[in-house]
ZADO-1210 file (C-alpha; in nm, 4 decimals, padded with zeros to 6 digits):
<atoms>
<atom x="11.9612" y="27.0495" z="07.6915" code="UNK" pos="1"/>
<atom x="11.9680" y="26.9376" z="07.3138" code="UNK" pos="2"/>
<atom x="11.6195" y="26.7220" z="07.3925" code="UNK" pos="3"/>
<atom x="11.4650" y="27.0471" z="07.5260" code="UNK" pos="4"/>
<atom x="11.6094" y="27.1911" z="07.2065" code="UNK" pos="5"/>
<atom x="11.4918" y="26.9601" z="07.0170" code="UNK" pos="6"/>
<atom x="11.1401" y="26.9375" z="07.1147" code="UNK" pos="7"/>
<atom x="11.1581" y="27.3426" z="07.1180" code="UNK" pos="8"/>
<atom x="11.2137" y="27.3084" z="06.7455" code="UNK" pos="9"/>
<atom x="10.9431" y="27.0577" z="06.6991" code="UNK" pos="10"/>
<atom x="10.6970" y="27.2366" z="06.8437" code="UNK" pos="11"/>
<atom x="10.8372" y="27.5353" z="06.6875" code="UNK" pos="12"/>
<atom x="10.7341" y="27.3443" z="06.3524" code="UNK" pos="13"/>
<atom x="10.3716" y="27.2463" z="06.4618" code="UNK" pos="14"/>
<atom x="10.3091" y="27.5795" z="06.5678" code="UNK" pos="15"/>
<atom x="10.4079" y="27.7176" z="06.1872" code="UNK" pos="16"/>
<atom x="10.2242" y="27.3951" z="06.0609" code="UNK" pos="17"/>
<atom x="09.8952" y="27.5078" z="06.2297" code="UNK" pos="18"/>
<atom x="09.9866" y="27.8447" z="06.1376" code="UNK" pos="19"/>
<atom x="10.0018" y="27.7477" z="05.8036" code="UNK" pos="20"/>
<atom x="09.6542" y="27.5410" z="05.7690" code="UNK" pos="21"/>
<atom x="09.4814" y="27.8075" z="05.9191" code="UNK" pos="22"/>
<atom x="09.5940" y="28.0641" z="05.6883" code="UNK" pos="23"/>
<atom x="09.5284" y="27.8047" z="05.4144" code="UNK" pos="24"/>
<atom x="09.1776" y="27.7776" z="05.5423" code="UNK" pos="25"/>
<atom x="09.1214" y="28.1459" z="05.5480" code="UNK" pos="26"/>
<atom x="09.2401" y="28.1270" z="05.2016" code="UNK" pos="27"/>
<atom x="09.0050" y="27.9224" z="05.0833" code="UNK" pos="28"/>
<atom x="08.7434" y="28.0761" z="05.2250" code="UNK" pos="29"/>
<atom x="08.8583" y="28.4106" z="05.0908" code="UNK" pos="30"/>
<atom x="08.7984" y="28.2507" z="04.7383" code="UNK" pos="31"/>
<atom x="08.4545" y="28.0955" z="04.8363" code="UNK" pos="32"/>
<atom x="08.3421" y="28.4507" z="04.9194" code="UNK" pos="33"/>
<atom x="08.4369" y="28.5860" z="04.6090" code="UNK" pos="34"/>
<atom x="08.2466" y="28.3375" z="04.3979" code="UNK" pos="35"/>
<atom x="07.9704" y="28.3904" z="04.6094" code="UNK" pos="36"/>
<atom x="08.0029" y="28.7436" z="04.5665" code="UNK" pos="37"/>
<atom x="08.0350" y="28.6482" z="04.1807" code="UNK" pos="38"/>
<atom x="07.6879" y="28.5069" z="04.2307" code="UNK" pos="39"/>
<atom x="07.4966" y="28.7356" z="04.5149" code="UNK" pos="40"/>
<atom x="07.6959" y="29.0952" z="04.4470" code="UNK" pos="41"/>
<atom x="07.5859" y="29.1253" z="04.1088" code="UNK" pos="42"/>
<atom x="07.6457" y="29.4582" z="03.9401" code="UNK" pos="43"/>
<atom x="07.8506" y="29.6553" z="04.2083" code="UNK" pos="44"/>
<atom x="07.8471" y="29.9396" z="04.0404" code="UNK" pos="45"/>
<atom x="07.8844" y="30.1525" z="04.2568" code="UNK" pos="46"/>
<atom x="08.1251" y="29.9634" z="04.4148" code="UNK" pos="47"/>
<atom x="08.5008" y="29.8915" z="04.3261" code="UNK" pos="48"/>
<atom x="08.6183" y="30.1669" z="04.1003" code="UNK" pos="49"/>
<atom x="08.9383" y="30.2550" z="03.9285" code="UNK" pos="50"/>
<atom x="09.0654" y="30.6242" z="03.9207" code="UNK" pos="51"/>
<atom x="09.0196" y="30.7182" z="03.5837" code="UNK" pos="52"/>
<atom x="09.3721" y="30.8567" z="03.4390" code="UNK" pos="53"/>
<atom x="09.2970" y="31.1365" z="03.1658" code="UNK" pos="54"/>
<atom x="09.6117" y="30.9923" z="02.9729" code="UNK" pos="55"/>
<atom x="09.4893" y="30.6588" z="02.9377" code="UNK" pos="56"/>
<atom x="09.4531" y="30.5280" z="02.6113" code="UNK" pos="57"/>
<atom x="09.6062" y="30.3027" z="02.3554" code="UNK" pos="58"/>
<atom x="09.7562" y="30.6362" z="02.2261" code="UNK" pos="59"/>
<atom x="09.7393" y="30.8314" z="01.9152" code="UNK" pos="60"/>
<atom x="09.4402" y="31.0205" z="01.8063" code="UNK" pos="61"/>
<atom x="09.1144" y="30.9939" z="01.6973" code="UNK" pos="62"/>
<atom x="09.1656" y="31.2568" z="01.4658" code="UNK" pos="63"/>
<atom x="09.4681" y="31.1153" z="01.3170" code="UNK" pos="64"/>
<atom x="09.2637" y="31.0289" z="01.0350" code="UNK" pos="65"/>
<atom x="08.9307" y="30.9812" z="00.8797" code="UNK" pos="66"/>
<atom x="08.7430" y="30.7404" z="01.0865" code="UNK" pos="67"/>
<atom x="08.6603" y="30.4504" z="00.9712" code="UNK" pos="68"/>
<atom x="08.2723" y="30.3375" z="01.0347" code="UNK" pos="69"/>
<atom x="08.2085" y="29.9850" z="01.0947" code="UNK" pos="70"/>
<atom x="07.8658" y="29.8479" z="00.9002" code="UNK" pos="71"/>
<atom x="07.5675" y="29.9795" z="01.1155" code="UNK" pos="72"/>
<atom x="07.7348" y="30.1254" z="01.3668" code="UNK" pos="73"/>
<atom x="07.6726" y="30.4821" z="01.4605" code="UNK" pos="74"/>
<atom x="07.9640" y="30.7477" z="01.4541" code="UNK" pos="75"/>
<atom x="08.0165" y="31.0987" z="01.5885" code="UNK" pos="76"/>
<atom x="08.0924" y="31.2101" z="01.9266" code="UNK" pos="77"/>
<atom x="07.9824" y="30.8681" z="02.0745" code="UNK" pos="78"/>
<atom x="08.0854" y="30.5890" z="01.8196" code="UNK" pos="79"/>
<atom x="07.8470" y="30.2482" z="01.9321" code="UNK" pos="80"/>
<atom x="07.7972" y="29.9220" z="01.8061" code="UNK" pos="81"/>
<atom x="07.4433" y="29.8439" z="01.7857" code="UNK" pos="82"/>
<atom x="07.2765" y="29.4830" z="01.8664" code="UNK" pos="83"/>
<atom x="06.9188" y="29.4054" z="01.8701" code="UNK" pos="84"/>
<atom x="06.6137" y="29.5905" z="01.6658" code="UNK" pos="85"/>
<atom x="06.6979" y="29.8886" z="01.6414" code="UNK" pos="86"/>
<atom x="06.3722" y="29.9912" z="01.7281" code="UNK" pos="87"/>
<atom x="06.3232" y="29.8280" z="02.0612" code="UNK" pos="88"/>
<atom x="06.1219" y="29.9713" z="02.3513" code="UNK" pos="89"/>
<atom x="06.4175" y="29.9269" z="02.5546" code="UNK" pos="90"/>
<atom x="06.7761" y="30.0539" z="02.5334" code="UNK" pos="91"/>
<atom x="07.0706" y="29.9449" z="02.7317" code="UNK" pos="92"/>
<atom x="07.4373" y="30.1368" z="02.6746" code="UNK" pos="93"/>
<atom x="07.7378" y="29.9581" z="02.7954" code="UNK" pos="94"/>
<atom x="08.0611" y="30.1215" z="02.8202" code="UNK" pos="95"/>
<atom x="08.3359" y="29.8709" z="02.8306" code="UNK" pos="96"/>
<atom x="08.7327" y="29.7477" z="02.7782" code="UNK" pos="97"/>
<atom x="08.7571" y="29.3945" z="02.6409" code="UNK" pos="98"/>
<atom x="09.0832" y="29.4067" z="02.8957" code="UNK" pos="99"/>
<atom x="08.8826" y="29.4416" z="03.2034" code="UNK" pos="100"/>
<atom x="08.8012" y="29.1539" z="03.4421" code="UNK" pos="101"/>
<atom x="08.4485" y="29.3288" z="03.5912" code="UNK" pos="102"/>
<atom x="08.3026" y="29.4002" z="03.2211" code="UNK" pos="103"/>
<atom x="08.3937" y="28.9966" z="03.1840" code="UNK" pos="104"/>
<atom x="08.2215" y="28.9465" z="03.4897" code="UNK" pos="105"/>
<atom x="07.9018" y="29.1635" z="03.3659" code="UNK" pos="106"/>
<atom x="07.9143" y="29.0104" z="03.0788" code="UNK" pos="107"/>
<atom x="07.9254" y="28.6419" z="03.2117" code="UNK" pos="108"/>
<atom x="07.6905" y="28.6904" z="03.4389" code="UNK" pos="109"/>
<atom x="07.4283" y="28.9034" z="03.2395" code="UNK" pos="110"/>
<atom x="07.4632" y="28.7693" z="02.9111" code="UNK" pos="111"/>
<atom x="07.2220" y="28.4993" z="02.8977" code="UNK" pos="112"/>
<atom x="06.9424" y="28.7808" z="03.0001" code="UNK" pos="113"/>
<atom x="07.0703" y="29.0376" z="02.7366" code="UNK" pos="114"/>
<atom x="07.0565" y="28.7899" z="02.4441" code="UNK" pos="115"/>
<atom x="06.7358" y="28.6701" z="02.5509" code="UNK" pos="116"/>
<atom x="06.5449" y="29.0225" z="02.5718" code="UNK" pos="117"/>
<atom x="06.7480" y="29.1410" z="02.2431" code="UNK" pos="118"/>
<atom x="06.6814" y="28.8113" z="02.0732" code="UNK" pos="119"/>
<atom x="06.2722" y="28.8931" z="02.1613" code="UNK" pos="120"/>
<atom x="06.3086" y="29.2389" z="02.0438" code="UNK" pos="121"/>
<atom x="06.2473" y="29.4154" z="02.3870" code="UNK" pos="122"/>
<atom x="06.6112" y="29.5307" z="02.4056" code="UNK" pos="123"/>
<atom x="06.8686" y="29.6259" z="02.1764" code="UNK" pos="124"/>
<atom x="07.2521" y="29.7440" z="02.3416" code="UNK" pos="125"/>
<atom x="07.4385" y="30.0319" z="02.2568" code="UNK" pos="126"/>
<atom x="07.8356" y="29.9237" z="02.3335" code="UNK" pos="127"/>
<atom x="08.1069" y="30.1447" z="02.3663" code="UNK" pos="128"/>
<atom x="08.4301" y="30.0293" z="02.3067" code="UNK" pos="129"/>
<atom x="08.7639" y="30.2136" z="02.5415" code="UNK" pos="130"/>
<atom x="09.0807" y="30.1406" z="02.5828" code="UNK" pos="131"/>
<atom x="09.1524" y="30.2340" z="02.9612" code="UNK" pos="132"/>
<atom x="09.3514" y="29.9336" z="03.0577" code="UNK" pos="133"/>
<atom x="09.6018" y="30.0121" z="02.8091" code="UNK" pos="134"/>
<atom x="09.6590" y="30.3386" z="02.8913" code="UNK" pos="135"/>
<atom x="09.6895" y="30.2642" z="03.2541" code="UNK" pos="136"/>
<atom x="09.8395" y="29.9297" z="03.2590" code="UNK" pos="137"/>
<atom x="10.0261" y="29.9228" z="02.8989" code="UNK" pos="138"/>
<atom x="09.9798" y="29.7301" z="02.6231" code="UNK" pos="139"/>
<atom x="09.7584" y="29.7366" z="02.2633" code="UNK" pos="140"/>
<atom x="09.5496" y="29.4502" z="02.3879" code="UNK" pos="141"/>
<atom x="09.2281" y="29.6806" z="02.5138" code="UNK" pos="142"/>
<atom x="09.2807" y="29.8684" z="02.1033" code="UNK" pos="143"/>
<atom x="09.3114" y="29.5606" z="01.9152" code="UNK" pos="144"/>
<atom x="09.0426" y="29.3605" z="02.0529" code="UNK" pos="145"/>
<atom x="08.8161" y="29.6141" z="02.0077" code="UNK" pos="146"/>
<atom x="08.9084" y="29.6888" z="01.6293" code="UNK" pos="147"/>
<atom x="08.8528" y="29.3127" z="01.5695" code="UNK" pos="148"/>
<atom x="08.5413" y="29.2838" z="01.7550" code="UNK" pos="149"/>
<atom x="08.4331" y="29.6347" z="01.5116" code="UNK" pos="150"/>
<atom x="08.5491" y="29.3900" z="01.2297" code="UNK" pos="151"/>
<atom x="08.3422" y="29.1153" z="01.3325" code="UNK" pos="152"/>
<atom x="08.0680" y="29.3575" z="01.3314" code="UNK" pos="153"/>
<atom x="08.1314" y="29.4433" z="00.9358" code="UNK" pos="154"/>
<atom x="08.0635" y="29.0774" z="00.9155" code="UNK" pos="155"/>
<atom x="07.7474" y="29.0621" z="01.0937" code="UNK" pos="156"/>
<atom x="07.8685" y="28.8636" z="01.4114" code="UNK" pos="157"/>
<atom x="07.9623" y="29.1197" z="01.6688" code="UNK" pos="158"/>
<atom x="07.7665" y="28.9585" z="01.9125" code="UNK" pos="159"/>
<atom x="07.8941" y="28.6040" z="01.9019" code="UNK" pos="160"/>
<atom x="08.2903" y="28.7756" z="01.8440" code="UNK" pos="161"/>
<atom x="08.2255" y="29.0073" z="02.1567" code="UNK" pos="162"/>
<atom x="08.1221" y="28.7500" z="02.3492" code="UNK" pos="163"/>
<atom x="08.4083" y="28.4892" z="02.3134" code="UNK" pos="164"/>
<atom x="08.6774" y="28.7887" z="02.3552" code="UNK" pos="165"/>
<atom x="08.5314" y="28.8165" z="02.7030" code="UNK" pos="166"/>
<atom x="08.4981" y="28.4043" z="02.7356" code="UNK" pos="167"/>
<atom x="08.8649" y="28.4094" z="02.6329" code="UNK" pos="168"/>
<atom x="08.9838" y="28.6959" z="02.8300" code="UNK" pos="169"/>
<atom x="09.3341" y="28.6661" z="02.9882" code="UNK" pos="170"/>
<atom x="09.4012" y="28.8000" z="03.2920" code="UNK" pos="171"/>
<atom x="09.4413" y="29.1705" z="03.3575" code="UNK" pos="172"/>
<atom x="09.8141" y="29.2134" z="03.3190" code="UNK" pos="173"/>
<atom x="09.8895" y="28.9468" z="03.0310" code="UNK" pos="174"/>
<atom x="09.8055" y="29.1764" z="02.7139" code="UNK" pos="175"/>
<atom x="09.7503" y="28.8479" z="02.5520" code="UNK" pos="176"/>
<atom x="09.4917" y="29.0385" z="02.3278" code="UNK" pos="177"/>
<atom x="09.8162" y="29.2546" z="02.1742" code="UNK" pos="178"/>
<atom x="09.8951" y="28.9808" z="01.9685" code="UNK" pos="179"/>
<atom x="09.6569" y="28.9936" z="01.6494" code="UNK" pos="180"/>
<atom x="09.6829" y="28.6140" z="01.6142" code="UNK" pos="181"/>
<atom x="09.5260" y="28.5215" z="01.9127" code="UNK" pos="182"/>
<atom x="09.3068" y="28.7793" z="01.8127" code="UNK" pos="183"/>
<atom x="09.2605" y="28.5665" z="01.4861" code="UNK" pos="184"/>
<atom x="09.2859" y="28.2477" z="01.6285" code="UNK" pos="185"/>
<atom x="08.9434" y="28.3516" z="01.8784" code="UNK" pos="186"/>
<atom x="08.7598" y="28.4178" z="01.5562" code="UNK" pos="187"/>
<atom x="08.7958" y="28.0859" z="01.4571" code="UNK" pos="188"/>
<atom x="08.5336" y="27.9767" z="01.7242" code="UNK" pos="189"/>
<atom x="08.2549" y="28.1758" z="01.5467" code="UNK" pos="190"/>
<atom x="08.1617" y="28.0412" z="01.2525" code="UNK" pos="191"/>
<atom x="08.1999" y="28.1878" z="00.9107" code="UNK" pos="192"/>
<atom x="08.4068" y="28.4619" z="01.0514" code="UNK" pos="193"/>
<atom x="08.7728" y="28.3937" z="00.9636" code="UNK" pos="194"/>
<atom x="08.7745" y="28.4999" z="00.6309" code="UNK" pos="195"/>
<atom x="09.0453" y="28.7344" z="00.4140" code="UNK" pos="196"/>
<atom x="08.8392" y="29.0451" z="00.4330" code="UNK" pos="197"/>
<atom x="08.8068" y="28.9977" z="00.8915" code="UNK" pos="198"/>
<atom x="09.1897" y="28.8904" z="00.9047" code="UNK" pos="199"/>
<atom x="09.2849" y="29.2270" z="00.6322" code="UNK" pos="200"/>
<atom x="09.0874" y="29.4379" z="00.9072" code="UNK" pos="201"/>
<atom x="09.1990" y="29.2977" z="01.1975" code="UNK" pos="202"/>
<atom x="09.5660" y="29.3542" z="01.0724" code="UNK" pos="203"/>
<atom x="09.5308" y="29.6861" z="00.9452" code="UNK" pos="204"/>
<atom x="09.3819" y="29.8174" z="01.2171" code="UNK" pos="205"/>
<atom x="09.0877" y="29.9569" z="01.0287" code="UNK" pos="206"/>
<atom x="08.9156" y="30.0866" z="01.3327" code="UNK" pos="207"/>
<atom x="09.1448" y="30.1988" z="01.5694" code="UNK" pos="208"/>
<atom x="09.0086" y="30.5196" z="01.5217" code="UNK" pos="209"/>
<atom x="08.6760" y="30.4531" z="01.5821" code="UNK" pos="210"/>
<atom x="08.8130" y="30.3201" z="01.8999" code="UNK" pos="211"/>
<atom x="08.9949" y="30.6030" z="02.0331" code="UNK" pos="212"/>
<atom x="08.6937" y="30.8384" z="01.9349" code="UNK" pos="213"/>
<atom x="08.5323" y="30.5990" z="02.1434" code="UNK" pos="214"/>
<atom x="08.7232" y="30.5955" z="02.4058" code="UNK" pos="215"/>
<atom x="08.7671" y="31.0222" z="02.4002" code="UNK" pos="216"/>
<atom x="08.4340" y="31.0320" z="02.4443" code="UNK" pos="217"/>
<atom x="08.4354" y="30.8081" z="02.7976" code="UNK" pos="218"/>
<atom x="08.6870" y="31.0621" z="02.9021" code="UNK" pos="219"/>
<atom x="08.4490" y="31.3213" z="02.8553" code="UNK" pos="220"/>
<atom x="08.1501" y="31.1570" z="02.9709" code="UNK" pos="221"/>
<atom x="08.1992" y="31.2190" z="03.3628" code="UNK" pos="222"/>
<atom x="08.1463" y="30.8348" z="03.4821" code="UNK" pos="223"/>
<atom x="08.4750" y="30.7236" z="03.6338" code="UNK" pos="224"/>
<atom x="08.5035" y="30.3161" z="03.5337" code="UNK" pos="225"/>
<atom x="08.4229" y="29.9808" z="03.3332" code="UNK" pos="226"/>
<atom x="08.1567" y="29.8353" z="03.3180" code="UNK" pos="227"/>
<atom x="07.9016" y="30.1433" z="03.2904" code="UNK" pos="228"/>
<atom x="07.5946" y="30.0210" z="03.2216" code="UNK" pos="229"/>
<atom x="07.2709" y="30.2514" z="03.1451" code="UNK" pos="230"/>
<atom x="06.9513" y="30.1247" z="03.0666" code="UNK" pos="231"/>
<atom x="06.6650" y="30.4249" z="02.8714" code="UNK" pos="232"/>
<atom x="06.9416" y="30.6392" z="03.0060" code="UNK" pos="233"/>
<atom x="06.9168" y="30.5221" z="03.4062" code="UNK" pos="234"/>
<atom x="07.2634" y="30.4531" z="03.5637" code="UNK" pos="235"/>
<atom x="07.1991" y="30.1175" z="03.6716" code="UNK" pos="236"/>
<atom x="07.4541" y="30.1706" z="03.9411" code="UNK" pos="237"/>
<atom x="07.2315" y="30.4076" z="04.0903" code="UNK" pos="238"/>
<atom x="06.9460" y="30.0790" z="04.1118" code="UNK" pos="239"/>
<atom x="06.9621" y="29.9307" z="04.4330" code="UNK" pos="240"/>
<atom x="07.2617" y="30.0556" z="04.5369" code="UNK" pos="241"/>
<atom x="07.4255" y="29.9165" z="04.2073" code="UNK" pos="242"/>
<atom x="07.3276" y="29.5643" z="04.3553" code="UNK" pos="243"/>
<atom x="07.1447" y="29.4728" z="04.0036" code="UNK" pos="244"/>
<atom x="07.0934" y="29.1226" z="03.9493" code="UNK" pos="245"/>
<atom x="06.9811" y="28.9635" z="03.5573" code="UNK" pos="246"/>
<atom x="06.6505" y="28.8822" z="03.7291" code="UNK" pos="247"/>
<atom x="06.6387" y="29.2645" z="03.8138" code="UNK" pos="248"/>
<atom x="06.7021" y="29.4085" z="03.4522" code="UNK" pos="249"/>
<atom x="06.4802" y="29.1763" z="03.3165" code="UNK" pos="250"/>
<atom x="06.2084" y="29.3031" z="03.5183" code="UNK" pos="251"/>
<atom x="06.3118" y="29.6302" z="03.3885" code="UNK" pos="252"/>
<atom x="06.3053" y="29.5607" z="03.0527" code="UNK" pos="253"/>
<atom x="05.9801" y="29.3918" z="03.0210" code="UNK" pos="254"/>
<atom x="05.8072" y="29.7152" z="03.2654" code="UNK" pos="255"/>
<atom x="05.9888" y="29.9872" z="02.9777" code="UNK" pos="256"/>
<atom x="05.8487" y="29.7242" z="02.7101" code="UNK" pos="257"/>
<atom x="05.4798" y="29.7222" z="02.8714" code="UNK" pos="258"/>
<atom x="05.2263" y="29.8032" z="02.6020" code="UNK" pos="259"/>
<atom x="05.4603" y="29.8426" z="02.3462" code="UNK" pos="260"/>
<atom x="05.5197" y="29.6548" z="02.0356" code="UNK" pos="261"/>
<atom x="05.8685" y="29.4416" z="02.0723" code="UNK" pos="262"/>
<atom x="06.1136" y="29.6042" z="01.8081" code="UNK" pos="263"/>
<atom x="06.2413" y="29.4182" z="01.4493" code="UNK" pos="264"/>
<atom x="06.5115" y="29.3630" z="01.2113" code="UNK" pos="265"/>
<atom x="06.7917" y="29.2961" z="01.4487" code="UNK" pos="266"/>
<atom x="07.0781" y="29.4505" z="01.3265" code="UNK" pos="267"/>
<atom x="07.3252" y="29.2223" z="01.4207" code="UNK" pos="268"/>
<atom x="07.2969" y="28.7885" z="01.3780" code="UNK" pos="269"/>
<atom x="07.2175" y="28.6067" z="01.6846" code="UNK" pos="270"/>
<atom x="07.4675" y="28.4717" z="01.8895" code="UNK" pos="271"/>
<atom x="07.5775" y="28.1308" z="01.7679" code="UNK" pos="272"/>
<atom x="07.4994" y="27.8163" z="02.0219" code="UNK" pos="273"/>
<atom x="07.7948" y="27.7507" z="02.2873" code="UNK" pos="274"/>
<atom x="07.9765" y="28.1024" z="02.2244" code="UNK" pos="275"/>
<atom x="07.8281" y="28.2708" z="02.5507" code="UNK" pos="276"/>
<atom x="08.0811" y="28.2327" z="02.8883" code="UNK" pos="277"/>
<atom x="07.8074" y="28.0619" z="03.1380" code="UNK" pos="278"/>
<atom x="07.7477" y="28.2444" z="03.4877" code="UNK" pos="279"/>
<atom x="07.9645" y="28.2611" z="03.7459" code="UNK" pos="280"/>
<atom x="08.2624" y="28.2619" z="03.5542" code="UNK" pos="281"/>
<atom x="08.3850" y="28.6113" z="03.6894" code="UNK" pos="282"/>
<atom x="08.5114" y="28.6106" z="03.9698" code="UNK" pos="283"/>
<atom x="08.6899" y="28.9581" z="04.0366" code="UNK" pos="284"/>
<atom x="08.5901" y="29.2678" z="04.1873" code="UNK" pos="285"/>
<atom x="08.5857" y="29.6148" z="04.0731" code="UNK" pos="286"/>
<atom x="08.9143" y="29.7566" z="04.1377" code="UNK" pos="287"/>
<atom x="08.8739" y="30.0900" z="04.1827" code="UNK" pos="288"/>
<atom x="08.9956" y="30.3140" z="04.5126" code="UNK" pos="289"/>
<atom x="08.6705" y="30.3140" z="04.6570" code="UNK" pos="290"/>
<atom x="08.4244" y="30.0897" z="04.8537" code="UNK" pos="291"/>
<atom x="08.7478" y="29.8595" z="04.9856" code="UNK" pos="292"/>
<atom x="08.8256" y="29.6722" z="04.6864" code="UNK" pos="293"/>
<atom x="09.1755" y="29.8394" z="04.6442" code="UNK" pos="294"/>
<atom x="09.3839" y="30.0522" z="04.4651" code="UNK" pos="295"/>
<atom x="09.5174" y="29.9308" z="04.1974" code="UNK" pos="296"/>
<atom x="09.5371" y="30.1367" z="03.9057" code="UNK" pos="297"/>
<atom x="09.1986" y="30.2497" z="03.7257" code="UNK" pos="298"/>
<atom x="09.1428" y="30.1363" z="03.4017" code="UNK" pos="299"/>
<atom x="08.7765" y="30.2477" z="03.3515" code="UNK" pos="300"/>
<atom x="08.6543" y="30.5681" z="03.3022" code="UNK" pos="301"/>
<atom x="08.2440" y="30.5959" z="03.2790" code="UNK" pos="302"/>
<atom x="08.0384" y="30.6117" z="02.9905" code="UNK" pos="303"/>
<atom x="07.7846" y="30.8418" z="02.8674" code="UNK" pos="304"/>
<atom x="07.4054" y="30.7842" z="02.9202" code="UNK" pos="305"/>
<atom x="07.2096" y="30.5426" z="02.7234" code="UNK" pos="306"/>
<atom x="06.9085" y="30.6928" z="02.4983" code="UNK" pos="307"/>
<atom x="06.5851" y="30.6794" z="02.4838" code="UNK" pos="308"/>
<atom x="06.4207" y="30.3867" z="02.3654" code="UNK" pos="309"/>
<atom x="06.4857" y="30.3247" z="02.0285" code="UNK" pos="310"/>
<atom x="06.6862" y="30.6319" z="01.9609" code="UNK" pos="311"/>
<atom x="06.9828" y="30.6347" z="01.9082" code="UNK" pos="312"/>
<atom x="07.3443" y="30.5938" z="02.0794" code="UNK" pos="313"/>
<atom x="07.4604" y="30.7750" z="02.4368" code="UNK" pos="314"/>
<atom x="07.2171" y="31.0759" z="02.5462" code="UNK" pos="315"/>
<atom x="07.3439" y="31.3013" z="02.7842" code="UNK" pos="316"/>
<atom x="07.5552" y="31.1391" z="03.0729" code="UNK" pos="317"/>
<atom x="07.3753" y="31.0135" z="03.3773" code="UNK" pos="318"/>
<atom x="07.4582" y="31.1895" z="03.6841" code="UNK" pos="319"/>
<atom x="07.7066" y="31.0074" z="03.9157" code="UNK" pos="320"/>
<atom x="08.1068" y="31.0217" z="03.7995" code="UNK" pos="321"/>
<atom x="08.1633" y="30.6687" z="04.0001" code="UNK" pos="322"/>
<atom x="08.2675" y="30.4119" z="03.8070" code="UNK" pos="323"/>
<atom x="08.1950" y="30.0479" z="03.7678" code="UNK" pos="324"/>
<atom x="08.3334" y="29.6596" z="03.7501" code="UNK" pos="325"/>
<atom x="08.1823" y="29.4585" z="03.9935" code="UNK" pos="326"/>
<atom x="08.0582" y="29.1377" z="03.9214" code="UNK" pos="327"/>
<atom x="07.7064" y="29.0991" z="03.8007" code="UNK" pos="328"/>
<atom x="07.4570" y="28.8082" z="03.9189" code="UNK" pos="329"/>
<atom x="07.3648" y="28.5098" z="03.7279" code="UNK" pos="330"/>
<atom x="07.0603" y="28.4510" z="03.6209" code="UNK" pos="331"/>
<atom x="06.7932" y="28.2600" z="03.9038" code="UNK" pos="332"/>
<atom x="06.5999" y="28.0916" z="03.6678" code="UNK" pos="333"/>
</atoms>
């Protein structure tokens, strides 16, 4: 009786063994087909979106106080940051939270296009800083980054600042970002940046309410998650079913830019070598309550349309209230 009990118990622990590998397997496949969907799915815009709360925020107001205007930047009801010549035939708006794992994904995955067409002076971006994660998840992380990155722009390197926030993004729920010396400590990767009038700003909080201005204006603007991405106003997630890939915007780009001079006098500095995240970093989806991906708690709320070509910042909204994270495409070439 104890062999058979014994041998019941053995194969009792093979059977959870095999149990286990397969579920290991399955696993690992799991992750293989989000990396491929890192690299195939590209801009799922219409894809995974968060529910966008009304109360998110970093809190406060935007009329707390006179905002502050970062150098260049436009202000009103739809504070941007612009980068590229301002008077490029081509216009792309991005609405986005430094906290959110699809705009690092966009961004990743994109970025080597976007430089390239702003860096010829067929494109120029419009960004839109929010703060939906904090209001949603908790946290200052979503409010500082973006008042350092609006610092960075007073010192002409936006771009290359912007772009190692999201190279250097922690993950969703570690508000690593909250802590202004990490915030400090990033800056130190682009150079000429860390200098006593950046760290002043970056401590004060000079533009926090440019932010929330910012981010009152997403709330308004009808799209329902980060990244929102326009380009001459089109909602991109409306573009092949929101399955955009850099190849794809390129094309775009260059077709808005046909016959037309390319624009000058970028008004922010190029991106310095080595700052960019390469492709395929990104590896999350969107997370918003539609198309599957889950519910977990929105953090995105849509932004307004992009202009006209080489007007300037957010038009009217583009129709659509979806919103958007999912991971864009690297480049093919």
């Amino acid at each position: 009786m104890s062999q058979k009990n014994e041998e019941g118990k053995r194969s009792a622990r093979e059977r959870l063994q095999a149990q286990r590998e397969k579920e290991q397997a399955r696993a690992r496949r799991g992750r293989q087909a989000i990396v491929a969907g890192a690299v195939l799915v590209v801009l799922a815009i219409a894809g995974g979106i968060t529910a966008w709360v009304m109360s998110s925020g970093s809190g406060g107001s935007s009329s707390d106080n006179e905002t502050a205007l970062p150098k260049q930047a436009s202000g009103g009801d739809r504070p941007a940051v612009p980068v590229g010549a301002p008077n490029a035939p081509a216009t792309l708006t991005v609405w986005e939270d430094f906290r959110c794992p699809a705009c690092q994904q966009f961004e990743t995955g994109f970025r080597p296009v976007i430089h390239e067409l702003q860096d010829q002076g067929r494109l120029k971006s419009e960004y839109h800083l929010v703060t939906i994660i904090d209001g949603n998840a908790g946290g200052k992380g979503s409010l500082n980054a973006a008042n350092a990155a609006l610092c960075a722009q007073d010192a002409g390197r936006f771009r290359d600042y912007h772009d190692v926030l999201y190279a250097n993004q922690p993950p969703e729920q570690e508000d690593k970002f909250a802590d202004k010396k990490v915030l400090l400590q990033l800056a130190g990767k682009v150079k000429g940046l860390t200098t006593p009038a950046f760290t002043a700003c970056v401590n004060d909080g000079r533009y926090d309410a440019f932010v929330r201005r910012s981010n009152d204006a997403f709330a308004r603007s009808g799209y329902r998650g980060t990244p929102t991405v326009l380009l001459n106003g089109k909602d991109l997630s409306k573009v092949k079913g929101g399955r955009m890939t850099p190849a794809d915007l390129k094309q775009m780009v260059l077709d808005a830019a046909k016959g037309k001079q390319p624009g000058t006098g970028a008004p922010s500095a190029p991106a310095s070598p080595g700052h960019g995240g390469s492709s395929g970093h990104g590896t999350s989806s969107g997370h918003g309550a539609s198309s599957g991906h889950g519910a977990s708690r929105g953090h995105h709320a849509s932004p307004a349309a992009s202009a006209a070509p080489g007007t300037g910042a957010g038009a009217a909204p583009g129709s659509g209230t979806h919103a958007t994270h999912g991971a864009m495409a690297p480049p093919s070439s």
